[in-house]
C-alpha positions as a printed NumPy array, in Angstrom:
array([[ 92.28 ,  94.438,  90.54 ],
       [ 93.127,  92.255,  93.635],
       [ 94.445,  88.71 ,  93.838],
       [ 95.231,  85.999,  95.641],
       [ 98.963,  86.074,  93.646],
       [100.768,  87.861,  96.478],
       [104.013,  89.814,  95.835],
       [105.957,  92.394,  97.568],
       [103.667,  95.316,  98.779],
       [100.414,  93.604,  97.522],
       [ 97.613,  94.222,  99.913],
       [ 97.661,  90.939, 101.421],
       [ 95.214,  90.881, 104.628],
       [ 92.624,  93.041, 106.176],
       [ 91.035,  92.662, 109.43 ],
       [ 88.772,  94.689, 111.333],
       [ 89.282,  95.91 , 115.212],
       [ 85.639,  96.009, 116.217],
       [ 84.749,  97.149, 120.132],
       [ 81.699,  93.975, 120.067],
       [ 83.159,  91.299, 117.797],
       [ 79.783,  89.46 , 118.054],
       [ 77.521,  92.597, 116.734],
       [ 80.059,  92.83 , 114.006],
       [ 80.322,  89.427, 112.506],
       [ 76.039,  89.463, 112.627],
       [ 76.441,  92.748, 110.791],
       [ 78.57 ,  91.476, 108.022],
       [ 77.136,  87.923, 108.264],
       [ 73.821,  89.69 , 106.98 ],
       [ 75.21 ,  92.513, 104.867],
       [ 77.865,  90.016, 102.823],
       [ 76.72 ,  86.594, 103.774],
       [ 80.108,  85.911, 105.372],
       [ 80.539,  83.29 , 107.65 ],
       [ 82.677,  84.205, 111.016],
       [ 85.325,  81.653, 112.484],
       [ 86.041,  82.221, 115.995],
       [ 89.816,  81.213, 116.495],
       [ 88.737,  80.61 , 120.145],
       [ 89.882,  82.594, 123.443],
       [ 93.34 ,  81.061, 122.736],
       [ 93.831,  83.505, 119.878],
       [ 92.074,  86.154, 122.22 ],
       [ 89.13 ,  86.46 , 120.121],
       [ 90.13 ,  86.769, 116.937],
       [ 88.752,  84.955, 113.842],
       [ 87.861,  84.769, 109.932],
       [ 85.352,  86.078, 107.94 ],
       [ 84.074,  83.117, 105.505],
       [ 82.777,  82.57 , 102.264],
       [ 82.386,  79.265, 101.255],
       [ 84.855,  78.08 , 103.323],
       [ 87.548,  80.581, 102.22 ],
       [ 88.883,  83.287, 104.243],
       [ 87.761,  87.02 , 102.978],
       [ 89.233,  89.276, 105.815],
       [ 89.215,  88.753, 110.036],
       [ 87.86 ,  90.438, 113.012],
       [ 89.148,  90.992, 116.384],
       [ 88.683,  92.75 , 119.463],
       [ 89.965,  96.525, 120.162],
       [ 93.377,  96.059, 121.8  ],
       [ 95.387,  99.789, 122.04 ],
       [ 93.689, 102.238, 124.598],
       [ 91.383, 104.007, 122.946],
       [ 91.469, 102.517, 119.166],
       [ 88.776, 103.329, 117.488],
       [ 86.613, 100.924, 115.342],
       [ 88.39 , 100.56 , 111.813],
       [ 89.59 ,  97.979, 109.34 ],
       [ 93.065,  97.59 , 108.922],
       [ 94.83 ,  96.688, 105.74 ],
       [ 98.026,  94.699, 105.737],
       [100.403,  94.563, 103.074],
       [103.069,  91.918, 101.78 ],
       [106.545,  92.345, 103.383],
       [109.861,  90.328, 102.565],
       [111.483,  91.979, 105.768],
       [109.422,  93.105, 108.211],
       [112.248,  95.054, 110.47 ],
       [113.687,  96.85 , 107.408],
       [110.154,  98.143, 106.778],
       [109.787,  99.481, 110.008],
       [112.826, 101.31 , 110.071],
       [112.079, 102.8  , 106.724],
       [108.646, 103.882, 107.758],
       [110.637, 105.486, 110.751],
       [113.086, 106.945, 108.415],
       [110.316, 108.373, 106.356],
       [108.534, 109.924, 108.918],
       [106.018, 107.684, 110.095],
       [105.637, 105.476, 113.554],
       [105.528, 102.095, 114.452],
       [101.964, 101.143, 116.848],
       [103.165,  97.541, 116.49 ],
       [106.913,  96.505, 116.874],
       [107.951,  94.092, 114.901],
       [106.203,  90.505, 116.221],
       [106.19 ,  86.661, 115.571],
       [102.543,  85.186, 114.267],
       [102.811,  81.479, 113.673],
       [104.887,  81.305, 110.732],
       [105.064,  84.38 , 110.042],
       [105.603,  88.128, 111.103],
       [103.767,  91.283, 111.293],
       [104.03 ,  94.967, 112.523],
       [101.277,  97.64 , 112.268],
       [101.904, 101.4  , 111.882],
       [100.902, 105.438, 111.176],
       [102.188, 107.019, 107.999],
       [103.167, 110.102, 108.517],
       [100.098, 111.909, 107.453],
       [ 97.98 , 109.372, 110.145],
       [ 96.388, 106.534, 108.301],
       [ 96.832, 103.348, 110.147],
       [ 98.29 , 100.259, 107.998],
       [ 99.934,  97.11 , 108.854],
       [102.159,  94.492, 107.245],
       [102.701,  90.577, 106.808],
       [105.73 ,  89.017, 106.255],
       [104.229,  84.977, 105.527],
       [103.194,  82.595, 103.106],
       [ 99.257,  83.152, 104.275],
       [ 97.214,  85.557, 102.758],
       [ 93.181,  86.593, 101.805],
       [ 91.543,  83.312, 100.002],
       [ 89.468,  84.879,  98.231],
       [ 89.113,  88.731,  96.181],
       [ 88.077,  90.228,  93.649],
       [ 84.934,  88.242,  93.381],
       [ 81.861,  89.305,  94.858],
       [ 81.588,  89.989,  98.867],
       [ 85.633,  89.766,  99.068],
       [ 88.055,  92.817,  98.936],
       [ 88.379,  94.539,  95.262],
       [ 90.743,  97.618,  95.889],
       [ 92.216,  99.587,  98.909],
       [ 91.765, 103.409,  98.949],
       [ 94.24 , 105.701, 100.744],
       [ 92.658, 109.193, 101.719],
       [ 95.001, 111.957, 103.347],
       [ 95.512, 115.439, 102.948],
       [ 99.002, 115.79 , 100.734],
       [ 98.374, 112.549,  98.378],
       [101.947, 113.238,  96.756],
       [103.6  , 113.234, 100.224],
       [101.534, 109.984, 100.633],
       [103.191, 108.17 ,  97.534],
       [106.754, 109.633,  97.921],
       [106.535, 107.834, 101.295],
       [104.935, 103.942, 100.422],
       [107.235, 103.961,  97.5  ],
       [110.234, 103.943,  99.933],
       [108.758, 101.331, 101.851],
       [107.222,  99.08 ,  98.573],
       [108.192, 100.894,  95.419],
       [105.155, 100.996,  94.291],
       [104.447, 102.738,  91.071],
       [101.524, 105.177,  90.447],
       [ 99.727, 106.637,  87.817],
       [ 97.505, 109.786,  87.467],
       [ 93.761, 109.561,  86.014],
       [ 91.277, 112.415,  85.942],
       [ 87.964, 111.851,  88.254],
       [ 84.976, 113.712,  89.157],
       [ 86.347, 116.579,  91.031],
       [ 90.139, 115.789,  91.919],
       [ 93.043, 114.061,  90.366],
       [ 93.007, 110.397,  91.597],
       [ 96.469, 108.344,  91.679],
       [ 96.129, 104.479,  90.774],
       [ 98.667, 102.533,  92.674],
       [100.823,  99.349,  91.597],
       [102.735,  97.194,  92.611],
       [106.891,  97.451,  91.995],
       [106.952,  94.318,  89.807],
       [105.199,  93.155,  86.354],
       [102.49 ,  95.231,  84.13 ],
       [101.777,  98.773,  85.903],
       [ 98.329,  98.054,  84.906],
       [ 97.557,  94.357,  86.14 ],
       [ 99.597,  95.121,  89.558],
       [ 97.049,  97.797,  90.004],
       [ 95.807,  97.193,  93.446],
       [ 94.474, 100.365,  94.836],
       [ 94.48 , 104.426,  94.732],
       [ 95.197, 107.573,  96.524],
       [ 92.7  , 110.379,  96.601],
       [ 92.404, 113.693,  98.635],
       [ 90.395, 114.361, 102.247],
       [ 86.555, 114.174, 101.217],
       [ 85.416, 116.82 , 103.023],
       [ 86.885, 118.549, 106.426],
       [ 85.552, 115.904, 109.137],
       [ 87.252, 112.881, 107.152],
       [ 90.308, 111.714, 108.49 ],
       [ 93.407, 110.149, 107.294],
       [ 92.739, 106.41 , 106.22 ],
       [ 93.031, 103.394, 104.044],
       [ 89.324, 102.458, 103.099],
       [ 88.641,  99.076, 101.865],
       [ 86.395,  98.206,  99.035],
       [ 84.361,  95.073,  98.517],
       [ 83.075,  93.837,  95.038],
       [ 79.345,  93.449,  94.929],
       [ 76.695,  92.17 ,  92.6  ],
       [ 74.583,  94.884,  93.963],
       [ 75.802,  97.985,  95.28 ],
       [ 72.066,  99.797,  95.93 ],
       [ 71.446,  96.596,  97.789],
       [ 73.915,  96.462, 100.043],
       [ 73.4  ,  99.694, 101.114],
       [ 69.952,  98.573, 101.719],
       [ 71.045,  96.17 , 104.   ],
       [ 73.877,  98.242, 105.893],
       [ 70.978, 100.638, 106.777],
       [ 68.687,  97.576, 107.731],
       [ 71.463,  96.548, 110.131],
       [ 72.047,  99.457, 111.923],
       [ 75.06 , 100.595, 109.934],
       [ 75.075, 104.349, 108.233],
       [ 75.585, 105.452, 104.787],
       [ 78.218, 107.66 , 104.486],
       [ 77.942, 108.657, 100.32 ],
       [ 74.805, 106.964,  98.588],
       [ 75.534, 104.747,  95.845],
       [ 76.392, 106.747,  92.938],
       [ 78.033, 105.695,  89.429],
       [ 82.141, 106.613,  88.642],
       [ 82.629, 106.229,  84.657],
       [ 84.368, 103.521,  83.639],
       [ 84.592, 102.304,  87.485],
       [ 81.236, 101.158,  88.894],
       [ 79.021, 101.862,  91.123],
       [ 80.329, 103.015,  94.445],
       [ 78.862, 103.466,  98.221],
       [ 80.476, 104.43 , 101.332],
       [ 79.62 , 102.989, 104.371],
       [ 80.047, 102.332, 107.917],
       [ 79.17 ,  99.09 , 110.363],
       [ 77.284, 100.185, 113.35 ],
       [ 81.203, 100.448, 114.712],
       [ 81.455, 103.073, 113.107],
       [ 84.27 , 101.366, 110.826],
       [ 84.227, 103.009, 107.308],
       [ 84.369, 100.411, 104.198],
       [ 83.131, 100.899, 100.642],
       [ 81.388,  98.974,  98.176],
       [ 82.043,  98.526,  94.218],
       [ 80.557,  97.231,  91.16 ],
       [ 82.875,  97.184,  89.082],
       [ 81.803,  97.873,  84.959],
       [ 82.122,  94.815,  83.536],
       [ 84.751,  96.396,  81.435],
       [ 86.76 ,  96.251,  84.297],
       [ 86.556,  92.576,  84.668]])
C-alpha cells in the first residue's frame, strides 16, 4: 500500500479540478471529515484537503476549456522534461508543458489510451495515506491494460504482476525499486462496462465503506457500484462527488494491513 516514502514513479500527489471549489470541499469536508485550506486568490484558488493538520490531496478550480470534473493523480519524477518526451515518444501527449511550482516542477498529460495523469518533480508530497480518509491505492482503467503497462514502464519502470479477480485478470503495479510486493502502489484493470472511460481512479481507506456511501448519497454525490466485498481486498464502493468526479473507497482486510 501507499506511503509517504516517495521514490521514483510513486504516486506522490492527487488533486481534484472541481467546476465549484466551495461545493466540493463541503462535500468532502462531510463525506471524509477533511479540512480545506484555501491557498488564497494568489494561488488562483487552489488549496489542501486536511486531516489533522496534514495534507491528504488538493482542490482547484477547472482551468483547460472544457475539463471535466476529475481527480488527477501525480506521480514522482527525477526529470520532468525527459518524462515528457518519453510519454511523447510512447505515444501519449503533453496537456501541461513542462512548468516551475515553487521548488519544484510539474507537467500533466494523456496516455495514449486517454487517461489523464500528471507528475511532480519536488521534495513535497501527500502527508498523510494509507490511513483512514487519505489515499490507499490508484486504479488505472483503459481498454488494452497491456498496452497501458508497456507504456508507464517506459516512463517509470514500474513492475507488474498478474492476480486473478472476479471476472477479469487484474495487474498489481510497483514501483522500479525494492520488494515488488511492498512497492505495490496501485493496479490496472479493464473498461467496466461500455460508458466508462479511460482513467486513473483514486481510492481512499475507510473505517467504513457502507458508511461512506451513506454519506456521498446524503451529499448529493451518486453511487456508481454499491459497496460490495473483493476477497482478500476489502470492501470496495465507487463513487462520484456531485462533480461528477469518480473516486473509490476501500477497506482494506486487515490482512492487508
Amino acid at each position: 500500500m501507499l506511503g509517504t516514502d516517495f521514490r521514483a514513479g510513486s504516486p506522490v500527489w492527487i488533486d481534484l479540478g472541481s467546476p465549484d471549489t466551495d461545493a466540493a470541499a463541503a462535500f468532502y469536508g462531510a463525506v471524509f471529515g477533511w479540512q480545506h485550506l484555501s491557498l488564497g486568490p494568489e494561488a488562483g484558488g487552489y488549496g489542501f484537503f486536511q486531516q489533522d493538520g496534514r495534507t491528504v490531496a488538493a482542490l482547484g478550480p477547472l482551468t483547460e476549456e472544457g475539463a471535466a470534473s476529475a481527480w488527477t493523480t501525480y506521480f514522482r519524477s527525477d526529470d520532468t522534461e525527459a518524462t515528457a518526451a518519453a510519454v511523447t515518444a510512447g505515444g501519449g501527449s503533453v496537456r501541461v508543458e513542462p512548468m516551475s511550482m515553487g521548488e519544484g516542477r510539474l507537467a500533466q498529460f494523456t496516455d495514449p489510451q486517454g487517461a489523464r495523469f500528471a507528475v511532480l518533480e519536488s521534495r513535497m508530497g501527500l502527508e498523510r495515506a494509507s490511513e483512514d480518509n487519505t489515499l490507499v491505492w490508484v486504479e488505472l482503467h483503459v481498454p488494452d491494460p497491456e498496452a497501458a503497462i508497456r507504456f508507464y514502464q517506459g516512463l517509470f519502470g514500474w513492475r507488474s504482476q498478474e492476480m486473478r479477480a472476479p471476472g477479469m485478470t487484474y495487474r498489481v503495479l510497483s514501483i522500479r525499486e525494492g520488494d515488488q510486493q511492498e512497492g505495490s502502489f496501485g493496479g490496472v484493470a479493464p473498461l467496466q462496462g461500455e460508458q466508462e472511460t479511460a482513467r486513473w481512479v483514486p481510492y481512499f481507506a475507510v473505517a467504513d465503506a457502507d458508511a461512506v456511501v451513506t454519506a456521498v448519497r446524503g451529499n448529493g454525490g451518486t453511487v456508481l457500484m454499491p459497496a460490495a466485498d473483493v476477497p482478500d481486498v476489502g470492501r470496495i464502493a465507487w463513487l462520484t462527488d456531485p462533480g461528477q468526479a469518480v473516486f473509490a473507497v476501500l477497506k482494506p482486510n486487515p490482512r492487508q494491513n
